[in-house]
Structures are given as C-alpha cells and as structure tokens.
ZAPALUM-827496 format. One record per residue (C-alpha): residue in one letter; x, y, z. Coordinates in pm, whole numbers, padded with zeros to 5 digits, always signed. Example, Ala and Ser with C-alpha at 12.3 -4.5 7.8 and 13.67 -1.06 7.14 Angstrom:
<dopas>
A+01230-00450+00780;S+01367-00106+00714;
</dopas>
This chain:
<dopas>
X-02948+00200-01035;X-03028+00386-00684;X-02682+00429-00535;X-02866+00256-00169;X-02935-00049-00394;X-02590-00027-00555;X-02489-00050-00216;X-02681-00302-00052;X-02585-00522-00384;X-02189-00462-00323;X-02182-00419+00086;X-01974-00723+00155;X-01818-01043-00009;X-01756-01337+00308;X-01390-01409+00282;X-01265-01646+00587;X-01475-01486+00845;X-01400-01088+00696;X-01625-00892+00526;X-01581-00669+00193;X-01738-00320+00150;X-01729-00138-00212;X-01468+00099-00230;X-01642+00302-00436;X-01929+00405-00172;X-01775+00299+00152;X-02049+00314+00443;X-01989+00202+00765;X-01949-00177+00767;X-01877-00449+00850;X-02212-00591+00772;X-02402-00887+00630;X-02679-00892+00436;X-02882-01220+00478;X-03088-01439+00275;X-03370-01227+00345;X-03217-00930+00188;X-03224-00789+00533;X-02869-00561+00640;X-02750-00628+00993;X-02481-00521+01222;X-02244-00890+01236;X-01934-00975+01462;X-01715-01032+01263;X-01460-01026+01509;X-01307-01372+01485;X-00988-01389+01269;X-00878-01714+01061;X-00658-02000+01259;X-00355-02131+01081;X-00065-02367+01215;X+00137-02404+00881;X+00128-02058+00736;X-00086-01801+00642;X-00159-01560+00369;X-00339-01239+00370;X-00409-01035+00023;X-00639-00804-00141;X-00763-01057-00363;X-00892-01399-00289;X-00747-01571-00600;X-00348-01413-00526;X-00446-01514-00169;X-00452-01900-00299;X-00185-01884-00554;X+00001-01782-00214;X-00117-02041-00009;X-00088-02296-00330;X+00314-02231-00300;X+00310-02291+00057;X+00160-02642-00026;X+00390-02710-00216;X+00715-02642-00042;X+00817-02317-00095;X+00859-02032+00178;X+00690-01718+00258;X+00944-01548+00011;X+00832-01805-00245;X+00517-01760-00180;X+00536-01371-00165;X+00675-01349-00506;X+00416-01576-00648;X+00139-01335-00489;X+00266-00988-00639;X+00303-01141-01000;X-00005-01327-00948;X-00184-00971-00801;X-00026-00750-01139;X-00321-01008-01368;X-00568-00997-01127;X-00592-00694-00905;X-00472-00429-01235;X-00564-00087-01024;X-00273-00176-00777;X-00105-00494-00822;X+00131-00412-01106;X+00497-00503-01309;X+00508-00165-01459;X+00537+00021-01058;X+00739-00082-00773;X+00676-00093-00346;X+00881-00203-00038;X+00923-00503+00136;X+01002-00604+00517;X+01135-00946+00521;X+01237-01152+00850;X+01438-01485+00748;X+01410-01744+01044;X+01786-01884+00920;X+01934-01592+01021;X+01641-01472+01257;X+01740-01096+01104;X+01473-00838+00920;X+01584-00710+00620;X+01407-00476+00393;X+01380-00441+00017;X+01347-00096-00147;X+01217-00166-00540;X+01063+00163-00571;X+01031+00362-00896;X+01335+00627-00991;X+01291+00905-01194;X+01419+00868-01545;X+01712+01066-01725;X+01554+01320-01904;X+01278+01420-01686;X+01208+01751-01546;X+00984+01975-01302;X+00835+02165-01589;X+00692+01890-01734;X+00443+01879-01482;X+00374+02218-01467;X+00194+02531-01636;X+00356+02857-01711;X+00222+03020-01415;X+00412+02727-01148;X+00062+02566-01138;X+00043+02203-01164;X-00103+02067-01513;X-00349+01833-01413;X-00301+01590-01710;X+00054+01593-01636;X-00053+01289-01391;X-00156+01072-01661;X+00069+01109-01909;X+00384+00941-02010;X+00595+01194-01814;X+00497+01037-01458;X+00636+00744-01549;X+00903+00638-01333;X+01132+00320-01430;X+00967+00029-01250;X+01118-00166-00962;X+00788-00446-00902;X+00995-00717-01158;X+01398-00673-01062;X+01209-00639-00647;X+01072-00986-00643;X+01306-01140-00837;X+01573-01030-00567;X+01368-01131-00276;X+01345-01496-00445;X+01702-01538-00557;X+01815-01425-00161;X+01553-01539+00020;X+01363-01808-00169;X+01355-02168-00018;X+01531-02299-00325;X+01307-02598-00368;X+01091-02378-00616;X+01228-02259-00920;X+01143-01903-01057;X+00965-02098-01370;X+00732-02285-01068;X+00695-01945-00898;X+00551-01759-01193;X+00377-02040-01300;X+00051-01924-01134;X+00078-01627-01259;X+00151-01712-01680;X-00146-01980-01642;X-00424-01666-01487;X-00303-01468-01756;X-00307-01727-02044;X-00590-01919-01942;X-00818-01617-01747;X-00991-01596-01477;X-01306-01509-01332;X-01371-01099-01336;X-01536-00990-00992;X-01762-00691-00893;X-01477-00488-00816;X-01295-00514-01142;X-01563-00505-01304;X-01735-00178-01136;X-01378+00010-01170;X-01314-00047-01561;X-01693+00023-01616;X-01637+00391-01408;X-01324+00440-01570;X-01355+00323-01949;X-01388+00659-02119;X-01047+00741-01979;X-00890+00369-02057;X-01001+00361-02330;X-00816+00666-02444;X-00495+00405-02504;X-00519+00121-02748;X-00315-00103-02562;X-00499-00061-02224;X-00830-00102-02445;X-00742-00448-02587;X-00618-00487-02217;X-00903-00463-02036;X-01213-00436-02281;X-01424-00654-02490;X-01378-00594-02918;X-01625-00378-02902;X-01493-00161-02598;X-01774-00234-02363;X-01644-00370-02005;X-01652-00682-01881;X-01929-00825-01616;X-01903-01031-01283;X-01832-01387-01398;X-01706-01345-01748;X-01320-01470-01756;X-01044-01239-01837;X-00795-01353-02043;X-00459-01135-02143;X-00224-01275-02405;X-00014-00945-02411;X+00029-00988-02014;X+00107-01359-02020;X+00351-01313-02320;X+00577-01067-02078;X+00531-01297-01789;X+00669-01573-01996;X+00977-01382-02087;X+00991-01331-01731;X+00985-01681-01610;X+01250-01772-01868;X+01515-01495-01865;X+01456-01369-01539;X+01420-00995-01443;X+01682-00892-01737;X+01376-00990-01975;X+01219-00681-01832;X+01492-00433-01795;X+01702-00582-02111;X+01535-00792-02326;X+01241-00834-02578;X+00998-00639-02242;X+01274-00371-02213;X+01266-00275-02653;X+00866-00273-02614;X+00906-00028-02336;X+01148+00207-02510;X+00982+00240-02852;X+00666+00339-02690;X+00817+00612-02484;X+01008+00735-02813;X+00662+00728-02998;X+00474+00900-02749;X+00756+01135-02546;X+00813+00986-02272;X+01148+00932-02091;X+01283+00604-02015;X+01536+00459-02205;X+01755+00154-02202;X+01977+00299-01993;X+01785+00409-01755;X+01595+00054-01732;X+01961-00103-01734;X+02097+00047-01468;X+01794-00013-01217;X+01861-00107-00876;X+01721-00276-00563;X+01837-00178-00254;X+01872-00408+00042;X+01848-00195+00351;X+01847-00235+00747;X+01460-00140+00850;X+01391+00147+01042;X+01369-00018+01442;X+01182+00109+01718;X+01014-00031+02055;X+00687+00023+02197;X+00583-00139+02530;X+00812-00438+02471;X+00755-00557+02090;X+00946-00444+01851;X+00908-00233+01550;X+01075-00305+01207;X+00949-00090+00892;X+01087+00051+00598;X+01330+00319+00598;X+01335+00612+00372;X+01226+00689+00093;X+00904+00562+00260;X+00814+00841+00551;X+00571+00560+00687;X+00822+00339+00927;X+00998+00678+01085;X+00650+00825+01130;X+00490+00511+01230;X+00808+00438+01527;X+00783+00847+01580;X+00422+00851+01650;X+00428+00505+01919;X+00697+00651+02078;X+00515+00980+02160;X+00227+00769+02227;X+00394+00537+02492;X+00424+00857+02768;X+00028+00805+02752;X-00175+00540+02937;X-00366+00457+02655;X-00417+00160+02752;X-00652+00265+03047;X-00848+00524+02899;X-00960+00273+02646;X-01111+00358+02253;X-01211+00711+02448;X-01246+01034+02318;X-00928+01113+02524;X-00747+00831+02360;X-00900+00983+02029;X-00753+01328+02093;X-00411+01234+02191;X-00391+01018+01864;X-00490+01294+01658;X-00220+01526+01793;X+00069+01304+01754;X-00016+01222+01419;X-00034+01594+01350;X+00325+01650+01520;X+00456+01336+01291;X+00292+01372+00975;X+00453+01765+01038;X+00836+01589+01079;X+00740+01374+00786;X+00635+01654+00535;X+00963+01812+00620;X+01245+01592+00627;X+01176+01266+00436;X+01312+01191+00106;X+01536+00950-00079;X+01829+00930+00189;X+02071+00880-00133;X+02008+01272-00222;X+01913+01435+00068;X+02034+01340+00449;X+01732+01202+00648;X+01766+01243+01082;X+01608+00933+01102;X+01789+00855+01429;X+01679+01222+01537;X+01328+01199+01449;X+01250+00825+01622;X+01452+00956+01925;X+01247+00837+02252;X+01394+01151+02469;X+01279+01360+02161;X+00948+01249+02151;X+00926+01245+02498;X+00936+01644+02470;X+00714+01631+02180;X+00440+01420+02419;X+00482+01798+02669;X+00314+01939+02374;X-00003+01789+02375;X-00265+01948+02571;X-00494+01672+02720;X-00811+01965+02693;X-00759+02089+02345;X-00668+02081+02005;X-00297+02246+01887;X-00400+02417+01523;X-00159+02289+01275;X-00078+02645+01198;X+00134+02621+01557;X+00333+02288+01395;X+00633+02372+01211;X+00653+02123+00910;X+00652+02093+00525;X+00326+01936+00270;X+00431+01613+00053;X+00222+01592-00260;X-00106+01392-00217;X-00083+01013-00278;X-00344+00791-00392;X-00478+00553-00227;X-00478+00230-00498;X-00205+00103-00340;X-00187-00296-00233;X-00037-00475+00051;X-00036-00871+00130;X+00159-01096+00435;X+00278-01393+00439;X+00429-01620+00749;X+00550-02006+00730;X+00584-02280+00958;X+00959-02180+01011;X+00897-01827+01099;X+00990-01660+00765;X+00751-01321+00698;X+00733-01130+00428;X+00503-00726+00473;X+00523-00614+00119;X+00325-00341-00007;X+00348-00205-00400;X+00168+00014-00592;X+00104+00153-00993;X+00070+00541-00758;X-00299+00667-00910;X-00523+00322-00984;X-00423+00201-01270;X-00147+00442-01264;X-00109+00614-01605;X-00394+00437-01778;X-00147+00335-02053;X-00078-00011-02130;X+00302-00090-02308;X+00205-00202-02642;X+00242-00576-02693;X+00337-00645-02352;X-00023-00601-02137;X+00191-00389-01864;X+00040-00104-01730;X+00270+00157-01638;X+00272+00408-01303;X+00286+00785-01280;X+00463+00781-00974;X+00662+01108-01028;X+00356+01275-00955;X+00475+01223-00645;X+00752+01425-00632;X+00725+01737-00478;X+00753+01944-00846;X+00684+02272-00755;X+00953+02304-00453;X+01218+02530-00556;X+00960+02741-00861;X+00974+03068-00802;X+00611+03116-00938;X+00463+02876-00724;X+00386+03032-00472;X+00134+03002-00155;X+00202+02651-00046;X+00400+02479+00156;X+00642+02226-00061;X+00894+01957+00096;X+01242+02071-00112;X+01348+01735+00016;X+01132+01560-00219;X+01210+01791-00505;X+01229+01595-00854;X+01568+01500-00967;X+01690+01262-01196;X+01708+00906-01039;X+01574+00976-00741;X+01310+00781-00588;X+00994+00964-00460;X+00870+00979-00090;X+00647+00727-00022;X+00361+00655+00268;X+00391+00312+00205;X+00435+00114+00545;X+00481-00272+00517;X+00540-00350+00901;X+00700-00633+01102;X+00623-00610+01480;X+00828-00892+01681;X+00808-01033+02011;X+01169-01106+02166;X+01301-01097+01780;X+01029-01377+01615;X+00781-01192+01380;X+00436-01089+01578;X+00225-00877+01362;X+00244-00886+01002;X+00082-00537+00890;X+00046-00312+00602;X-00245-00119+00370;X-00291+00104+00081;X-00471+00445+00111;X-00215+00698+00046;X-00081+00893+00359;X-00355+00707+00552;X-00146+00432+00532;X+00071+00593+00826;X-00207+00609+01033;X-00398+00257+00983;X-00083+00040+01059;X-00012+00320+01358;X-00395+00222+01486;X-00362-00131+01432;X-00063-00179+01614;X-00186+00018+01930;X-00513-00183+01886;X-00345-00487+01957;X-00109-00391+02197;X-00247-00150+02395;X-00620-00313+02384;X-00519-00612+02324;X-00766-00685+02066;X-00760-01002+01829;X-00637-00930+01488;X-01018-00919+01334;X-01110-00668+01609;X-00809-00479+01553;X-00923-00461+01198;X-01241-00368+01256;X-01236-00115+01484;X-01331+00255+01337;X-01014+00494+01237;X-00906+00823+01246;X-00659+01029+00989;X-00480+01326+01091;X-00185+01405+00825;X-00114+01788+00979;X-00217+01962+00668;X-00494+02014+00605;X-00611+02051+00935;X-00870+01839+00962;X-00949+01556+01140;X-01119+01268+00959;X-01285+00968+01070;X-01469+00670+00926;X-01861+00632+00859;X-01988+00457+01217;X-01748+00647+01434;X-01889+00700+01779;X-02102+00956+01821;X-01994+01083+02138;X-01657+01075+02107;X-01672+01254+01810;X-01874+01546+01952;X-01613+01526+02264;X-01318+01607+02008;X-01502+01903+01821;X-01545+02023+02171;X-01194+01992+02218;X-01169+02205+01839;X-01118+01900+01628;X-01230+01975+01306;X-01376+01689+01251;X-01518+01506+00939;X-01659+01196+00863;X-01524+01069+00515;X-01489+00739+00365;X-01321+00372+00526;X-00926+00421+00501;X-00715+00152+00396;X-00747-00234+00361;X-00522-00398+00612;X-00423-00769+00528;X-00268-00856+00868;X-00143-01143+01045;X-00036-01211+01421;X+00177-01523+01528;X+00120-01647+01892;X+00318-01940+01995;X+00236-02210+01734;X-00123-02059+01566;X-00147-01816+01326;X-00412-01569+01279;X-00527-01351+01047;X-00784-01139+00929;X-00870-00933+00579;X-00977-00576+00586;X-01351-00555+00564;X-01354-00222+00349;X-01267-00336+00010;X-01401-00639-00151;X-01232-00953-00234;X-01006-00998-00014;X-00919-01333+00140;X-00699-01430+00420;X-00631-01846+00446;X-00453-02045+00695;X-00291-02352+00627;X-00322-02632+00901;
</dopas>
C-alpha cells in the first residue's frame, strides 16, 4: 500500500476532542479527515471538562478501566494502579510488568508530593562486557538479548503506591480485576497494535513465548478488530491479585522467571528478584513564575533538567515575545546548557553523589541565562558536558486527578518497544532491556572517541539514568498540571514546552498540546523540530546557525490542568488511541 494512503488511512483516531497520528509515519497533524475522504487542518484546541476526576492515557480502553475505578470509589492511586496493569495487556510496546518507571504522587490528606522510584536495577552477575565487542564497540544484539534485562520494578511499584496511598475502599483483587478480565476474556486489537506486531513479527517471532503471545497458530499477526486474548498473561495477573507483589518477586511468577534466565544465560536470580526495592523519595522542587514544580529526582535526569531549564528560562520575557523565533532560540540554548549538566552528572544518587541542589540553583542559572547570546547560536562544542546512551522512545505516561485533589504523573516503560522481544515462558510477561541504558563503555580503555557519562557506568544493582519526567506543577501547593510523555530524552523537552506553554502563553491544555516542538539534547548538535513547524521561524534560527532539522512528532503528552473546581484535559494528538475522559 502507497505509504500517502497508509497515511491518510491511520492520520487520526477522535478521542474526546484529541486527535491520533500513526507513530510510525508521523506528519504534521492534528488533522481530520472527513466523510468525504477529504484531509483538513481542524482546531482541535478544546480540551475535555471534568468536575469529578479525570484520566488521561495512551490507550482509550486503560483510560476507562481508570475512569471505571473512579466510579466506583476508589482514588486516583486506585485508579492509577488499575491503569498500568490494565496498560501491560493492552498497550504491550510500553505498558509492561516485566520493566519499571517513576511516579509523582500528591495525597490531598496530607496535601504533600511524594514520589515513587520502581525503576529496573541491574542484576548480580551482570557486566560491561556483555554488551560489548572485543574492540570496546557496542554489540548491537546485546540490546535484545537476555543480558539487558534488568530486575523489574512495574509489579512491587504499584503495589506500593496502592497499599500507601490507595483509598482503601478497593481491594487489590477489585483493582486488578480489570486487568485479569482484558487478559482472560480479550479485547479488541487496534491499528496500532496491530501495525507494530505486523512490522515487527520476524523479530518476535524469534521467541516462542512472545510468538504464542502475540500471534495467531499459524504466526501471522492479528488485524484491527480481532480480540486478543492471553491466558499466559492473565495466569500471572491472577497470582498477582491473590498473593500480592511477592507472587512476582517470590512465588510461582518469580521460579518461571529464573529457569528461563538459567536456560537461556541470562542473569537474574531469586535473589536478586527478592531483594527488590521501591524507593519513596522527596521530588525534585523548583518554582517558575509562581507555580510550583515537583518531578522526580534522580535516577531520572528529567525533573533536575526540567526545574534547571525554567529557571534559566524565567530571566527571559518569554512571555512577550510570544511562540517567536526569539523565543525559539533561547529555548534551544538552554536545553543545550541542561541536557550538557544532565549528560554529566546524573545517575543513581545511591552510587554516585548527584548536585542536585547545585544544578537547580536559581543564582546558578541566572549566570548560565549571561550565556546565551540573543543573535546566535553557542556550538555545543563550547558546552562542557558528558553523552548518556540513547533512549527509546516506547515509553508510556498516564494522569490521574480526583474530586479530593489526589494526582498521580506516572510514567513506565519496557526501554526499546517491546523491550527485549522475549516473553517469560508460561507467564505472558515481556521483559525490558533496560541496561542498555547504562552508559557500558565509560571507563573501557578501547572505547575510545566518544564522550561517556562515568556516572552512569554499569554496576551491579544500580539503577540506570532515566529521561523519564512524570510532573506535578501546583498552584499555592494543590496539584495544577498533571504532565508527562514517552519519547526518550525528548521527554525533557516536551513536559519543559508544555509547561511554558501554559504558563507563559497561557494556552489551554489542548493548545498547549498541540502546539509544534522543538528538541535540543546538546549532543548531537542539532536542532530538531516537528513536521508543520513555522516556516519563518525556522529559517530565522538557521540564520542564527541552528542546525536545524525537521524530524518526526516527539512524545505523546497525556496531561491534565485543575482550575478551581473543573478539570481539563487533553490527549496527545501524535500517537493513536489515546483517550482522555472526565468524570462529571
């Protein structure tokens, strides 16, 4: 099929007033195509009203299941919970039990933010070479194989965010309930499932567990429409609903995972799955023109680059030069000088001693702000600062506000979509490769000519950096903006864009949404921005020596803004399926 037909086919699924584009060949929504078969330019600039809650997800049937448990009593924990087990059986590529993520929690009881930090550790056993070639090169398979598999955090995560912050009317049984019935029972495939398993088959296929997964008998994909049903999947989430996160990191999930790493080499044991951890954490807090800024500390670089980057940007009047090529430019070069600080200093604070009070220091970026020259472009070869490994961008984030003014900004991830590709056998779990993520080649003497963070070296049970940015903005201490995306490091720089958008041009939350980005991550030295971009402004920043290139939509923000008693919320036009609902 033509790939402008493909496209005109896929360009957008309606969702409570947002639009979805394919991920796969991203133009420049958001658009409509009507009845005629006609493509216009729509405003969709008009976000969904609640007054009892909202929800805001990546996928219209974890979106429900979220507002379902609303409905029904429970609290935006409750309800948050429900969503990421309900998002590991229907969103696969991201949603996950087998990976782990962050979450930035307010509880109105004790009006305080809290965060939860259920991201993967590296196992005992693992090391640097595994991942690379004799010459210090990195071995490309070494991504997808059972090596990059860190010990997951997704299950023992939730399960703490329920047991501490749950309303206690719903019982962990009623909050996985959803989740057991979509995997016993189905559910409806849609485009995007479908298009991604049918593009990536030859490689899932490659593991017999992920085959019987995901694939018909005969190993051909499934269509738009056909239901999905995985008995593996539902087994492990009933173990889960009856003994409770030791199921997976003790129990009958726990042996399954162990005898397939000792079949195939891979290095988590019991042990290692035993001794897992959440950590509770204070979030990293910043200001910016009066709100506040909660996100999640280390070992996600997102929250101190995020609060670094608004506090360079408040010595600008952004505000009055509007969405200008000016505003453009001075964007670009503080994300340069953050993403630099990131690359450098973050890692797991447990193993290496993050200036996180140094780096969001107002009088430091005040300095930093001198740097910027209004009239040109600083080449990043002048920035100081150390390269993170790449991160990709099948990552998943979903918010979630009640009528009592509890929020929940979680964002998880599998690392690559569908992580490994390898299913546990028996147990329907897809498993991550997030140690790819570590920086493995810091510290080789043969590898040489690049620039590695040492901070993020690999060592055993250590968490990898992360760009992952689940956000809580308040407004005199309530929760404000809900805000978070996948997209690998561009996840930095679409909740840093949203929140200016709203603050400093005071746009709606769909507008926000909408608007066109920009991605500057320091190395490489490019500056990228989305299909639709103004022209002008773009040829005002190469004229400034922006190297500038137009590349595909970044991220898929599922946001929400409180203001007095509404709600509002919109889903991220540039992946499909989404689905933000208000309850009233």
């Amino acid at each position: 099929m033509p790939i402008k037909i493909l496209f005109s086919i896929c360009l957008l699924l309606h969702v409570s007033h947002a639009f979805a584009v394919n991920p796969v060949e991203p133009k420049s929504g958001p658009y409509n195509m009507g009845s005629d078969g006609i493509v216009r330019y729509e405003d969709v600039h008009h976000p969904v009203v609640g007054t009892k809650g909202m929800v805001s997800s990546q996928n219209a049937i974890a979106t429900q299941v979220g507002a379902d448990i609303l409905s029904a009593g429970g609290n935006a924990v409750d309800s948050a919970v429900a969503m990421g087990f309900a998002l590991a059986v229907t969103l696969p590529r991201a949603g996950n039990l087998g990976g782990g993520g962050f979450m930035v929690l307010h509880s109105a009881k004790t009006n305080k933010t809290i965060t939860i930090d259920y991201r993967e550790i590296a196992p005992s056993g693992v090391l640097a070479a595994h991942f690379l070639n004799e010459d210090g090169t990195k071995n490309k398979d070494s991504k997808i194989s059972w090596h990059a598999m860190g010990v997951p955090g997704t299950v023992a995560g939730l399960h703490k965010a329920w047991k501490d912050y749950g309303s206690g009317k719903l019982s962990w049984q009623q909050v996985l309930q959803p989740a057991v019935d979509l995997a016993s029972n189905g559910f409806s495939v849609n485009y995007d499932l479908a298009q991604l398993t049918a593009v990536k088959s030859e490689w899932l296929l490659q593991n017999k567990a992920t085959a019987k997964a995901y694939f018909k008998q005969d190993g051909s994909s499934y269509q738009p429409g056909e239901i999905l049903v995985q008995p593996d999947l539902a087994w492990s989430l009933q173990q889960i609903s009856q003994h409770g996160k030791d199921a997976f990191y003790k129990g009958e999930i726990a042996k399954k995972i162990v005898t397939d790493m000792q079949l195939h080499g891979g290095h988590i044991d019991y042990d290692d799955l035993s001794h897992y951890q959440v950590k509770l954490k204070e979030p990293v807090m910043g200001s910016y023109r009066g709100y506040q800024i909660a996100s999640m500390p280390p070992p996600s670089s997102g929250g101190v680059a995020i609060i670094e980057a608004l506090n360079i940007l408040e010595n600008f009047p952004i505000s009055e030069w509007g969405m200008s090529a000016k505003t453009f430019h001075v964007l670009a070069e503080t994300m340069k000088l953050s993403f630099a600080d990131r690359g450098l200093h973050m890692a797991d604070p447990d193993f290496h001693d993050v200036p996180v009070q140094w780096l969001i220091d107002k009088a430091r970026a005040q300095k930093l702000a001198t740097k910027i020259d209004l009239n040109k472009a600083t080449p990043s070869t002048q920035i100081k600062g150390g390269k993170l490994p790449s991160e990709s961008p099948s990552t998943t984030h979903f918010s979630v506000i009640d009528s009592q003014g509890n929020a929940v900004s979680n964002t998880y991830t599998l690392a690559s979509s569908f992580g490994t590709g390898k299913v546990i056998k028996g147990t329907g779990i897809l498993m991550n490769n997030q140690l790819h993520t570590f920086s493995v080649r810091a510290g080789i003497p043969e590898a040489v000519g690049f620039i590695a963070s040492k901070a993020n070296r690999l060592e055993t049970f250590k968490r990898p950096v992360s760009s992952q940015s689940p956000t809580i903005v308040l407004k005199d201490g309530k929760p404000f903006l809900l805000v978070g995306s996948p997209g690998g490091s561009r996840i930095i720089n679409a909740v840093l864009q949203m929140i200016s958008n709203v603050i400093d041009h005071d746009m709606n939350i769909a507008e926000a949404t909408n608007e066109r980005r920009i991605h500057h991550q320091w190395l490489p030295d490019i500056l990228e921005v989305e299909p639709g971009f103004n022209r002008d402004s773009k040829q005002l920043l190469i004229n400034k020596g922006h190297n500038v290139k137009e590349t595909r939509t970044m991220g898929s923000t599922q946001s929400i803004m409180a203001k007095g008693k509404y709600f509002f919320g919109a889903s991220d036009p540039r992946r499909p399926n989404a689905k933000t609902l208000g309850l009233n």
